[in-house]
C-alpha positions as YAML, in Angstrom:
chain: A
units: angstrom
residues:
- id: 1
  name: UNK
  ca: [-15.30, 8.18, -11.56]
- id: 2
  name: UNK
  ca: [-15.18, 12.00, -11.35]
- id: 3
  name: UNK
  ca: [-12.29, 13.80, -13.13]
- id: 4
  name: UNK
  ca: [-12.32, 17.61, -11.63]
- id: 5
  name: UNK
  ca: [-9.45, 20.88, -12.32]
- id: 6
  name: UNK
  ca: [-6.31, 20.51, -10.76]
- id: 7
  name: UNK
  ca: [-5.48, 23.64, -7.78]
- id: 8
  name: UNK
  ca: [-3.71, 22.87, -4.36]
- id: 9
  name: UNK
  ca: [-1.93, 26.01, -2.23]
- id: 10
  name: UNK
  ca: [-0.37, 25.35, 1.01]
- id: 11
  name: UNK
  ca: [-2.00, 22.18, 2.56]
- id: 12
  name: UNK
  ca: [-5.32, 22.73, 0.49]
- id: 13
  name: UNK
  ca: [-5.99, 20.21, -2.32]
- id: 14
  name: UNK
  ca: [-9.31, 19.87, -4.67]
- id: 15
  name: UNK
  ca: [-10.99, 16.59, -5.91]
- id: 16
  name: UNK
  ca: [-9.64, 15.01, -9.41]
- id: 17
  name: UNK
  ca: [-10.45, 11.53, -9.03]
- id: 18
  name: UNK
  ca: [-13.30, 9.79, -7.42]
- id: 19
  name: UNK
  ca: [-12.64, 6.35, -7.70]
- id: 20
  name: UNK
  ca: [-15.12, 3.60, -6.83]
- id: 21
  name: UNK
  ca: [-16.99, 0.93, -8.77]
- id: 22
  name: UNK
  ca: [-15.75, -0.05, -11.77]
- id: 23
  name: UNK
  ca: [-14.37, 3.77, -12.20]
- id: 24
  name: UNK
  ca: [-11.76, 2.50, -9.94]
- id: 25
  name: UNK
  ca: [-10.70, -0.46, -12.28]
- id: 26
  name: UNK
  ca: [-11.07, 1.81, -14.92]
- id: 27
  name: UNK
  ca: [-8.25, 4.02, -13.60]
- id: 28
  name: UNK
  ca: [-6.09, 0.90, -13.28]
- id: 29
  name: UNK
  ca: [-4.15, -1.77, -15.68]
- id: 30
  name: UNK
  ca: [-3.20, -5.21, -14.76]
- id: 31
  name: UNK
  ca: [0.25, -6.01, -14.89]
- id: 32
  name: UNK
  ca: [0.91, -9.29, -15.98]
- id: 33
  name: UNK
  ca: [4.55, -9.15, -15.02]
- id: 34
  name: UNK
  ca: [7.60, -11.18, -13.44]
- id: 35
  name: UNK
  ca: [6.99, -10.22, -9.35]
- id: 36
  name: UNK
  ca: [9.73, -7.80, -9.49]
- id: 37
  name: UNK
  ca: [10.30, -9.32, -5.57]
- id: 38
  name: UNK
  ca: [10.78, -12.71, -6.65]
- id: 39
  name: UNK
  ca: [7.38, -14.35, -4.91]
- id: 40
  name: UNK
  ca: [5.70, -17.57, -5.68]
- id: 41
  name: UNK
  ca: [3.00, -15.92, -7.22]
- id: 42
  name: UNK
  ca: [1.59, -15.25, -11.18]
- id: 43
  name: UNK
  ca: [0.20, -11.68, -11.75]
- id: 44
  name: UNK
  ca: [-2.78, -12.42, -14.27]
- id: 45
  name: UNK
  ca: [-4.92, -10.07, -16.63]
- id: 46
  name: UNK
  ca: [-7.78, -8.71, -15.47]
- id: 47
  name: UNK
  ca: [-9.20, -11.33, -18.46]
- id: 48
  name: UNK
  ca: [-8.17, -13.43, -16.57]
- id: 49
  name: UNK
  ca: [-9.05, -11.96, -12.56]
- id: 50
  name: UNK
  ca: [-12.59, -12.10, -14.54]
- id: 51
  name: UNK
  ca: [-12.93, -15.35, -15.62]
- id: 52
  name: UNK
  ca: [-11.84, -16.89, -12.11]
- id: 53
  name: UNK
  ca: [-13.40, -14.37, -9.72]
- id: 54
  name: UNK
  ca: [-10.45, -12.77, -8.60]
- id: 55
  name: UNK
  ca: [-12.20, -9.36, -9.22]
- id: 56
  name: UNK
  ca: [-15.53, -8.09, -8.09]
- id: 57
  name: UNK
  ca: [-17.59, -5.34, -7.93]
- id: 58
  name: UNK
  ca: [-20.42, -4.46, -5.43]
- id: 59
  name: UNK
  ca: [-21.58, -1.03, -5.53]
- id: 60
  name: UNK
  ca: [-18.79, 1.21, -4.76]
- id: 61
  name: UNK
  ca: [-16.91, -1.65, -3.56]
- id: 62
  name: UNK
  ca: [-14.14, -3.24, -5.37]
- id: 63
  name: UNK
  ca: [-12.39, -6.49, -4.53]
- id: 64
  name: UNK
  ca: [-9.14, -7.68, -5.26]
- id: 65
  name: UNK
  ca: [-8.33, -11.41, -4.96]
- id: 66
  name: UNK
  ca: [-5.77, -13.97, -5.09]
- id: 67
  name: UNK
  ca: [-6.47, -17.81, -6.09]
- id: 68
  name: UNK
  ca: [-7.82, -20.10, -3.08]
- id: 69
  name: UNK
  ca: [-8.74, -23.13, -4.75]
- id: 70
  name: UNK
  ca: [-5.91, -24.19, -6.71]
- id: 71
  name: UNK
  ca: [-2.99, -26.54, -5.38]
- id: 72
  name: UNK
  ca: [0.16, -25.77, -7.13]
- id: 73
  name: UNK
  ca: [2.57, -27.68, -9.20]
- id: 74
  name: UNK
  ca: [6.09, -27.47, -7.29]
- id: 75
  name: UNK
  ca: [7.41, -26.90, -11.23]
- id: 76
  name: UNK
  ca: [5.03, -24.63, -11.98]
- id: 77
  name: UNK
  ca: [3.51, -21.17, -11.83]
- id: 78
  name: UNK
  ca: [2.95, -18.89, -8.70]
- id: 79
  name: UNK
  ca: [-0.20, -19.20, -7.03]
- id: 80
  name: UNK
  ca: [-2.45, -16.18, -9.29]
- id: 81
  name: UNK
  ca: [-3.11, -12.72, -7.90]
- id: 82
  name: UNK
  ca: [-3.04, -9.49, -9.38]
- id: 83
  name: UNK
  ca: [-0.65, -6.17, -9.49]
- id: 84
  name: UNK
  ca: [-2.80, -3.04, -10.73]
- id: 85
  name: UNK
  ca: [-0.92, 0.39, -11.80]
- id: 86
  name: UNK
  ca: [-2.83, 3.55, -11.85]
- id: 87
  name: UNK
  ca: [-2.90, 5.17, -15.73]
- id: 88
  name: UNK
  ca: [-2.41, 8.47, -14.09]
- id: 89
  name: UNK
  ca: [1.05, 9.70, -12.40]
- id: 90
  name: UNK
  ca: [1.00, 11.82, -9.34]
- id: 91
  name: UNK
  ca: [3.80, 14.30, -8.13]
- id: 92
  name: UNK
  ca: [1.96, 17.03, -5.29]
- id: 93
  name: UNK
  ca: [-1.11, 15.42, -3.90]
- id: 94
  name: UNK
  ca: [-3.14, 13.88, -1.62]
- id: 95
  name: UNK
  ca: [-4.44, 10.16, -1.96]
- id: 96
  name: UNK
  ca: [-7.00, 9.21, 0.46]
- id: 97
  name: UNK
  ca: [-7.46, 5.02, 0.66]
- id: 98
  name: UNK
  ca: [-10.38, 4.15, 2.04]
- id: 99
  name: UNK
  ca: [-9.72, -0.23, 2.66]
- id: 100
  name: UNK
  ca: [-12.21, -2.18, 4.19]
- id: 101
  name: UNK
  ca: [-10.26, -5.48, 3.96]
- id: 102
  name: UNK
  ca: [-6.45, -6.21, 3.59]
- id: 103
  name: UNK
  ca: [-4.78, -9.79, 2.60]
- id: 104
  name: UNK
  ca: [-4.28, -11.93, 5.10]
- id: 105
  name: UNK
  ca: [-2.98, -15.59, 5.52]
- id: 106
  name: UNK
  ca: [1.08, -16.92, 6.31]
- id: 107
  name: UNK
  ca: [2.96, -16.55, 3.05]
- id: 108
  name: UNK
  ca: [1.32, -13.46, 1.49]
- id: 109
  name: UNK
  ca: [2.61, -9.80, 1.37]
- id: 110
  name: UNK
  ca: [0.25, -7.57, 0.58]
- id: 111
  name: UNK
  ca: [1.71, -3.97, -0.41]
- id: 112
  name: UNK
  ca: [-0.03, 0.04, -1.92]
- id: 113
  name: UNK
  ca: [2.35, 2.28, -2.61]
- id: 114
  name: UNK
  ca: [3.68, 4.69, -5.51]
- id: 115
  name: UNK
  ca: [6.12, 3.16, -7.83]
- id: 116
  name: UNK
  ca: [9.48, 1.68, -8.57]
- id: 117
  name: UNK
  ca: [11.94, 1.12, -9.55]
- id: 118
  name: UNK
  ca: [13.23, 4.39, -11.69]
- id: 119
  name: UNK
  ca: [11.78, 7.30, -9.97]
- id: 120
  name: UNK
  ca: [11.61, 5.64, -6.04]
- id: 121
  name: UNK
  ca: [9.29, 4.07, -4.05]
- id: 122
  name: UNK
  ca: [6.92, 5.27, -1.44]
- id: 123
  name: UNK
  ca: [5.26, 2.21, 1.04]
- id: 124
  name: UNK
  ca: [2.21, 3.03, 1.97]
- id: 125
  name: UNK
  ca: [0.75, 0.28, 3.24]
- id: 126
  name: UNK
  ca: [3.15, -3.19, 3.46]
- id: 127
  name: UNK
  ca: [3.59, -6.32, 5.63]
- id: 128
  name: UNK
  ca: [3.84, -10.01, 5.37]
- id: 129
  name: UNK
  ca: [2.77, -13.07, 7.38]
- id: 130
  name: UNK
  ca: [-0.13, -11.54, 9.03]
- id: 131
  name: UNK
  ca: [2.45, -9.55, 11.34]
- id: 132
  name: UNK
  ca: [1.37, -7.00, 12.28]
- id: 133
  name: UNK
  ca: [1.48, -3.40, 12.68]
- id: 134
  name: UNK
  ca: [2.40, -1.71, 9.02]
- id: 135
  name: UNK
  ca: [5.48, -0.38, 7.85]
- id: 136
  name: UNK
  ca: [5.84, 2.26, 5.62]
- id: 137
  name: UNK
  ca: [9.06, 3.32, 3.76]
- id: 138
  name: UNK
  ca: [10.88, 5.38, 1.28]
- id: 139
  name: UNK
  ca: [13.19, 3.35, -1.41]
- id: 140
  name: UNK
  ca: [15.65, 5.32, -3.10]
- id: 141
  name: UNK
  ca: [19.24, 5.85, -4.86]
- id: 142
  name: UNK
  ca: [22.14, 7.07, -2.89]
- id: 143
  name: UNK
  ca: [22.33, 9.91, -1.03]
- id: 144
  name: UNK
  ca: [18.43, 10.36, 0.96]
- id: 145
  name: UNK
  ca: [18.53, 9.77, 4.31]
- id: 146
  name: UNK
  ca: [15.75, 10.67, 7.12]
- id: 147
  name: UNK
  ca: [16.40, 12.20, 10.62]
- id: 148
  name: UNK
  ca: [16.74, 10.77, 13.52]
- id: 149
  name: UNK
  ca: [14.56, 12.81, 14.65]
- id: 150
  name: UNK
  ca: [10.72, 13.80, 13.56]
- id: 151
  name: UNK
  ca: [7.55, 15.15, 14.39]
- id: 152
  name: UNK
  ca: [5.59, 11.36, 14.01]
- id: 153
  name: UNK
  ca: [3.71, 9.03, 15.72]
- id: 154
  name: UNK
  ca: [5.37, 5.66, 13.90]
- id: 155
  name: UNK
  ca: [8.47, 4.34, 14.82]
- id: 156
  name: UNK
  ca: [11.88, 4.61, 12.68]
- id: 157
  name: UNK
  ca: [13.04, 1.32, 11.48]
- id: 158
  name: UNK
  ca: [16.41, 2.90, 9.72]
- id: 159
  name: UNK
  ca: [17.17, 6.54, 8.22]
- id: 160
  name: UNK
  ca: [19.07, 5.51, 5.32]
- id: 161
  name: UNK
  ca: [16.28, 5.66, 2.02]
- id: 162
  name: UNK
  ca: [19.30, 4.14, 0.18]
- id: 163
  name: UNK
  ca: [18.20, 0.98, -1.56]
- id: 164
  name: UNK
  ca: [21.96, -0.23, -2.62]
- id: 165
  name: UNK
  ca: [23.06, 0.32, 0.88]
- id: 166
  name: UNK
  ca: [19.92, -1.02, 2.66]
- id: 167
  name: UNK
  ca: [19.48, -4.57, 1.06]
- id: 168
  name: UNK
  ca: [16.65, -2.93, -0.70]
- id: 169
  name: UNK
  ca: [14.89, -2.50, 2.66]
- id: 170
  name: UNK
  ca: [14.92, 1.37, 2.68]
- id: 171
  name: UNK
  ca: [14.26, 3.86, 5.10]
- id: 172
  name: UNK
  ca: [10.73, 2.78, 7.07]
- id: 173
  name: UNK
  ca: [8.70, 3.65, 10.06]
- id: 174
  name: UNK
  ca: [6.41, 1.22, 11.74]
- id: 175
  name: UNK
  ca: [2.82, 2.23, 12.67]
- id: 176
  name: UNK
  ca: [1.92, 2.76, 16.27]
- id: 177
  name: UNK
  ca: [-0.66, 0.91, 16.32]
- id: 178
  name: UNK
  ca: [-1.10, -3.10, 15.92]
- id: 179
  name: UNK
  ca: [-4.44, -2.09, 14.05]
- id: 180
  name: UNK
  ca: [-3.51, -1.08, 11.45]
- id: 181
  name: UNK
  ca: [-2.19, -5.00, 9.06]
- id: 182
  name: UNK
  ca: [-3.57, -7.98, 8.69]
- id: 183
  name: UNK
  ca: [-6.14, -9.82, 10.47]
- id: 184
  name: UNK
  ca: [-5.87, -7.12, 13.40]
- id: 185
  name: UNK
  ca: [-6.90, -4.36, 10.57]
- id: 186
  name: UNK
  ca: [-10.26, -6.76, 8.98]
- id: 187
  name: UNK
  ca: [-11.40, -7.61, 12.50]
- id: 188
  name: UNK
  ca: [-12.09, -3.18, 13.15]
- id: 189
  name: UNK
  ca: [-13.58, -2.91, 9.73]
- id: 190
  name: UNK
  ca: [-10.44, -1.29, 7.65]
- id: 191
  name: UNK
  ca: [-9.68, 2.05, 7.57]
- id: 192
  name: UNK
  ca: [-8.01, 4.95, 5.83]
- id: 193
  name: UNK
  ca: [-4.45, 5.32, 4.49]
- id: 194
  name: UNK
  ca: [-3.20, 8.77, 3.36]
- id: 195
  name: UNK
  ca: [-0.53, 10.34, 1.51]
- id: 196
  name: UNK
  ca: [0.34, 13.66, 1.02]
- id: 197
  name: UNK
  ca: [3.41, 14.25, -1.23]
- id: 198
  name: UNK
  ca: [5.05, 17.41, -1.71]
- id: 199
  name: UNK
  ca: [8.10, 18.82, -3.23]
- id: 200
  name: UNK
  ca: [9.47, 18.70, 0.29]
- id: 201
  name: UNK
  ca: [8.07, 16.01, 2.48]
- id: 202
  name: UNK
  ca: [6.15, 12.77, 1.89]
- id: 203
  name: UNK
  ca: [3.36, 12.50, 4.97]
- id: 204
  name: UNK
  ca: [1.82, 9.07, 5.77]
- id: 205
  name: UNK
  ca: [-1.53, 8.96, 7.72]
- id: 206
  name: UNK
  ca: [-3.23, 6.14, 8.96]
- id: 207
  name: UNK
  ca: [-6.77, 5.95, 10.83]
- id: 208
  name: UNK
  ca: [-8.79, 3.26, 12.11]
- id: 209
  name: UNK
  ca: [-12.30, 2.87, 10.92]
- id: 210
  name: UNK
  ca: [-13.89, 3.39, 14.36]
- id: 211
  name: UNK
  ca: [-11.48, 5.80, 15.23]
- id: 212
  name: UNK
  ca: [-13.30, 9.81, 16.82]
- id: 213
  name: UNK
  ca: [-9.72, 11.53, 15.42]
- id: 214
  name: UNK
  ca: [-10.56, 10.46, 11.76]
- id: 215
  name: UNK
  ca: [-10.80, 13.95, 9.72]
- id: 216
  name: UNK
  ca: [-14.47, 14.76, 8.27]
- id: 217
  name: UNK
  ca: [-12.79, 15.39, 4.89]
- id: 218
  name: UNK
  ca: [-10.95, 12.11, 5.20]
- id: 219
  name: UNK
  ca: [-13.84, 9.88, 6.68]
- id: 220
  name: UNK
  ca: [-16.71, 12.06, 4.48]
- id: 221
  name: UNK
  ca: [-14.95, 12.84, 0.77]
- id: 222
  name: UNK
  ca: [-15.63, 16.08, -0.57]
- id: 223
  name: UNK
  ca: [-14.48, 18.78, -3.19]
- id: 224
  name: UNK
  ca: [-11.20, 19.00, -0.93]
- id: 225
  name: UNK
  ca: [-9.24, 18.04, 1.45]
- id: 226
  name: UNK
  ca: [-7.09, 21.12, 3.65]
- id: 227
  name: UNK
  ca: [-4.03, 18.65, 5.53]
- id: 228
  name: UNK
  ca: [-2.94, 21.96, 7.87]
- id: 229
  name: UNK
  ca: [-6.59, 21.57, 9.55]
- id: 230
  name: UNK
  ca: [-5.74, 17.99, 10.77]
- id: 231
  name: UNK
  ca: [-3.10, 19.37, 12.48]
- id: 232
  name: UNK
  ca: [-4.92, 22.04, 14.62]
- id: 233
  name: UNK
  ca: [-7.35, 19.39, 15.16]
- id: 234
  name: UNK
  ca: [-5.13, 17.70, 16.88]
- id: 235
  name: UNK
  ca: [-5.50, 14.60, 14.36]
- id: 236
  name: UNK
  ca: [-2.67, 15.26, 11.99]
- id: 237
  name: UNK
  ca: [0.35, 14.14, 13.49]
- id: 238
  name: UNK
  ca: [1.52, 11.56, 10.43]
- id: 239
  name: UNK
  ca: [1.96, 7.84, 11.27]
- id: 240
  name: UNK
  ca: [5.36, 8.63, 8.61]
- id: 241
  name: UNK
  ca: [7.22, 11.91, 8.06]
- id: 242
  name: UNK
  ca: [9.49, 11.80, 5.38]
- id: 243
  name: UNK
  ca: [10.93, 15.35, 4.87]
- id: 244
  name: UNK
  ca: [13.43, 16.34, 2.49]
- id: 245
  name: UNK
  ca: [16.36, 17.59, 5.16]
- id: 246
  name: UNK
  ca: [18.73, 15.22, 3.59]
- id: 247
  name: UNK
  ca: [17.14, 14.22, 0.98]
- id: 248
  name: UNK
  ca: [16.96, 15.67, -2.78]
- id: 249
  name: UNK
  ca: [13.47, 14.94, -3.63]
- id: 250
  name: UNK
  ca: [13.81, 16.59, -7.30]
- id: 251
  name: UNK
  ca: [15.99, 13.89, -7.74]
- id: 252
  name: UNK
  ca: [15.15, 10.91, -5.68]
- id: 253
  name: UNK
  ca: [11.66, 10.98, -6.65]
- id: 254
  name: UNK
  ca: [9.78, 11.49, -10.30]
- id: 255
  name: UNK
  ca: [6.01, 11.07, -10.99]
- id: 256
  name: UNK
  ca: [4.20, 7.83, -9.25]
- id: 257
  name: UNK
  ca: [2.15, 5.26, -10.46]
- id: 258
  name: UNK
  ca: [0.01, 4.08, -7.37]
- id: 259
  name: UNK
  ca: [0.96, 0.21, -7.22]
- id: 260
  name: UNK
  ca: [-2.16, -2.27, -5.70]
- id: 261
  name: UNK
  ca: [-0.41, -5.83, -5.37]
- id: 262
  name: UNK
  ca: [-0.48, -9.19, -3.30]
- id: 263
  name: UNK
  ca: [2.53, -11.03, -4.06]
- id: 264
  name: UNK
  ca: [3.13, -14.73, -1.69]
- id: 265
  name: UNK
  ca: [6.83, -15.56, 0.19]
- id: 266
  name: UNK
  ca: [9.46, -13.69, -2.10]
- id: 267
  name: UNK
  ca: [12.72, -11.52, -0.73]
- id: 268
  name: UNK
  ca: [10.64, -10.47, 2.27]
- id: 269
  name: UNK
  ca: [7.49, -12.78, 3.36]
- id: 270
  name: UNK
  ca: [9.65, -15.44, 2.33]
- id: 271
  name: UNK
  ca: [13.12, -15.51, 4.06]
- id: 272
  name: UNK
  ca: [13.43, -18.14, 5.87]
- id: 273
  name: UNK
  ca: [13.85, -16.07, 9.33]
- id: 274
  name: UNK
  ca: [11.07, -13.91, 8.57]
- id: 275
  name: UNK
  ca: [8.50, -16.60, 7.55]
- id: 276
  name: UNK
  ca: [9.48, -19.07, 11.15]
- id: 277
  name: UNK
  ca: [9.97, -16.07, 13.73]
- id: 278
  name: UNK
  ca: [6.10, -14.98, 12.09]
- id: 279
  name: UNK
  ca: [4.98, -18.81, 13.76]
- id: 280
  name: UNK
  ca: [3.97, -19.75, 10.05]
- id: 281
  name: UNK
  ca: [4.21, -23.48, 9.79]
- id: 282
  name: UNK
  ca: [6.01, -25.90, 6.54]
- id: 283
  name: UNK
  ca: [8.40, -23.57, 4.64]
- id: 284
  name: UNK
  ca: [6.77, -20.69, 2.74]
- id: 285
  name: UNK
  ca: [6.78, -21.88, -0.78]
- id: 286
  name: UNK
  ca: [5.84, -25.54, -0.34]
- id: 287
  name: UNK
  ca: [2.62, -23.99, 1.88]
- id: 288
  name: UNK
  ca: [1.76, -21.74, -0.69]
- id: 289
  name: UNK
  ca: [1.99, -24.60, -3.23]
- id: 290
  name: UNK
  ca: [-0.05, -26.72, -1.17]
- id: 291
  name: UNK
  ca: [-2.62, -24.93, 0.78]
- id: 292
  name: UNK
  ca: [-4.93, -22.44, -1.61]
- id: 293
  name: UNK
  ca: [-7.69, -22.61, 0.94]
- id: 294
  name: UNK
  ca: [-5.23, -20.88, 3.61]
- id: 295
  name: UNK
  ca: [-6.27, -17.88, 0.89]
- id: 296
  name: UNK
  ca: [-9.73, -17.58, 0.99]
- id: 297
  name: UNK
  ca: [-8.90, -14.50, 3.34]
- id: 298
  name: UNK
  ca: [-6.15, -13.04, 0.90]
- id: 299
  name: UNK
  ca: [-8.05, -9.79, -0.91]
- id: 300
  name: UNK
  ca: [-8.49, -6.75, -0.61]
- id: 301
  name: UNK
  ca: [-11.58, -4.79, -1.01]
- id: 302
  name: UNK
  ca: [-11.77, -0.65, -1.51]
- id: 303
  name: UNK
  ca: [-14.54, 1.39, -0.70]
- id: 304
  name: UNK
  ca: [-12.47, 4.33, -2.30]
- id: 305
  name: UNK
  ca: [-9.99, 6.18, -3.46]
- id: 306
  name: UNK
  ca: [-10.16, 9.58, -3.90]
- id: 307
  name: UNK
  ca: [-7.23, 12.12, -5.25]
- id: 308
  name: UNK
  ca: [-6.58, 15.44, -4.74]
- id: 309
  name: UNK
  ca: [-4.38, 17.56, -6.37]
...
């Protein structure tokens, strides 16, 4: 892990995390928590990821499991899997994800993003039942909404950020492009996932691994990263746009934790209308219960993350 001084001016931000290895697990804790979205799943210890080989390290790589050998007790415990949150908090800056391999498998929902519930929620990356492509989304209090309109390649899904309003669902924009989740996303070799936060819009970027519009900086880590020069590159339009036009980011959003979690059916992956129209077969808890080798797939593994500030 490299720790570097903190500058950033106008779309220019340096290095202060290098995360790879075990200086990526390093920068994280294991929550061993109640899933917050009400899944059939048990968040372990990393004592615990250890001892059963949900964690690994190879190299720079790090990999992120969830249990796929274990049938489950209808009375008892969520399948196990793991929720890490970074030690550091974030408010400007620029975190560059590069993921070789996403969870994949009916029943799991498979989420990085930047905390919740006090300060809002940024989506990065999020999905469930192998459906692909991504969506990524703001969750807020009252009173954010998005425009209609914005300079993006996604999709809108809904404007309103408001999760009281929204049946926690938020404000989200799809990726335009069915590469980019789930078994679609392994079978090109990953890719990279991007913020870039500032006091007045939250930018989402998304490229696939064999993609010619991936930025050097991005695709090639170095000292910095300058976001204006993907624009006059022609590569920088942002999968998301989340600006700040309606929207008091001072406060609707605080400082973030980045959140790495895999969590199985729940309020999303698991409604009943969600799980069938995604051609997923039993009902979602009893196949989770039933059948851990449908898991073997469900990890992810990092090549990197690197943050600049």
């Amino acid at each position: 892990m490299v720790l570097l001084a903190k500058t950033a001016s106008a779309g220019t931000y340096s290095l202060t995390s290098n995360l790879v290895g075990e200086g990526f697990l390093n920068a994280f804790s294991w929550q061993a928590v109640a899933d917050p979205t009400n899944g059939r799943v048990n968040y372990v210890t990393e004592a615990t990821a250890q001892a059963d080989g949900l964690v690994s390290v190879s190299g720079n790589q790090v990999t992120l499991r969830a249990d796929s050998t274990t049938i489950l007790s209808s009375s008892g415990p969520g399948r196990n899997s793991f929720r890490l949150q970074s030690n550091a908090q974030y408010t400007t800056h620029v975190a560059v994800f590069d993921i070789a391999h996403m969870p994949q498998g009916c029943g799991t929902w498979p989420a990085v993003g930047e905390n919740w519930p006090n300060e809002g929620e940024v989506d990065i990356l999020e999905g469930v039942n192998n459906q692909s492509p991504n969506l990524s989304s703001l969750h807020t209090s009252a009173n954010c909404t998005m425009p209609a309109s914005r300079s993006m390649t996604g999709t809108s899904t809904g404007t309103n950020c408001d999760v009281y309003e929204t049946n926690n669902s938020g404000c989200g924009v799809q990726t335009n492009d069915i590469n980019s989740f789930g078994p679609n996303f392994n079978g090109i070799g990953g890719g990279w996932y991007v913020i870039e936060r500032t006091s007045t819009f939250i930018n989402i970027y998304f490229w696939e691994r064999g993609s010619s519009s991936v930025p050097s900086d991005v695709q090639h880590p170095g000292t910095s990263v300058n976001t204006n020069s993907w624009a006059r590159l022609h590569t920088g339009t942002p999968t998301a746009s989340f600006p700040n036009t309606d929207c008091n980011f001072s406060t609707h959003f605080g400082p973030h934790n980045i959140i790495i979690n895999l969590t199985f059916c729940g309020d999303w992956a698991g409604n009943s209308a969600v799980y069938s129209a995604s051609g997923c077969p039993s009902d979602c808890v009893d196949y989770v219960n039933q059948n851990p080798s449908a898991f073997v797939d469900a990890y992810f593994t990092f090549n990197s993350l690197n943050i600049y500030e």
